[in-house]
C-alpha positions in Angstrom: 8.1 9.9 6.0 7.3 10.7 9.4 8.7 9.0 12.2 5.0 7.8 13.7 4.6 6.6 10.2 8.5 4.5 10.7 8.2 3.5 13.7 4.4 1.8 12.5 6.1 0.2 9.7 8.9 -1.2 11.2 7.1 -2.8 14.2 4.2 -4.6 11.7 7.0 -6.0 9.6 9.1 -7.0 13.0 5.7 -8.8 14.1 5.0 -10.4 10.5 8.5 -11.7 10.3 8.6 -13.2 13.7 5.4 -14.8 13.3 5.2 -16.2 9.4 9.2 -16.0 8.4 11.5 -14.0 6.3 9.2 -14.2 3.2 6.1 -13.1 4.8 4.7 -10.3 2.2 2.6 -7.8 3.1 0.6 -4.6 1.6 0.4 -1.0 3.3 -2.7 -2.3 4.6 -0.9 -3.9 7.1 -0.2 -1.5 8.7 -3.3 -0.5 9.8 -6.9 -1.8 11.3 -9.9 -2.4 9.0 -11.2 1.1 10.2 -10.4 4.5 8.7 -9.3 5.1 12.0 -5.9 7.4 10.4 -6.5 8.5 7.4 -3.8 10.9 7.3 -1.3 8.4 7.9 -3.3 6.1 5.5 -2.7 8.3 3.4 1.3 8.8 3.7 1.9 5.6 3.8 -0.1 4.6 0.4 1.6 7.6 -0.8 5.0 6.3 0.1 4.2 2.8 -1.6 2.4 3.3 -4.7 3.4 6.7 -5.9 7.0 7.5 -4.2 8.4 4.1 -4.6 6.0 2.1 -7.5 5.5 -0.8 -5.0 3.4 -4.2 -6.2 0.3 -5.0 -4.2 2.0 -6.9 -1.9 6.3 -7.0 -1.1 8.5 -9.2 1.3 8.4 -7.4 4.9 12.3 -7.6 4.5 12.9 -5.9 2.2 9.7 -2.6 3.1 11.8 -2.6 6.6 15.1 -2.1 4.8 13.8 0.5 2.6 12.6 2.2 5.4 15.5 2.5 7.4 17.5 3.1 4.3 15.0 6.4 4.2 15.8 7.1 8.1 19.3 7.4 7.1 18.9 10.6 4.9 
């Protein structure tokens, strides 16, 4: 994952949290505007959820921010 693509994810789920609680879910979508504005990071990231790690539709923000810093660990 690259780090633009960390640093996205972690801020969106910061923001989610703080504004609807811990079990706010959330899909990659989230993570960007309604516009195909990056696809290549579109791209990663739905790579990343549905292929890489099998993810359902939508997942707690908690626990997407905890696997991604468990992946900025390696």
């Amino acid at each position: 994952m690259t780090k633009e693509l960390r640093n996205k994810i972690i801020d969106v789920c910061n923001k989610k949290i703080e504004a609807k609680g811990m079990n706010v879910g959330l899909s990659f979508y989230a993570f960007f505007e309604n516009k195909n504005t990056y696809p290549e990071l579109l791209m990663e990231a739905a790579t990343w959820w549905i292929q890489t790690h099998q993810l359902d539709h939508f997942e707690k923000a908690v626990k997407i921010k905890k696997m991604v810093h468990g992946e900025s660990a390696k």
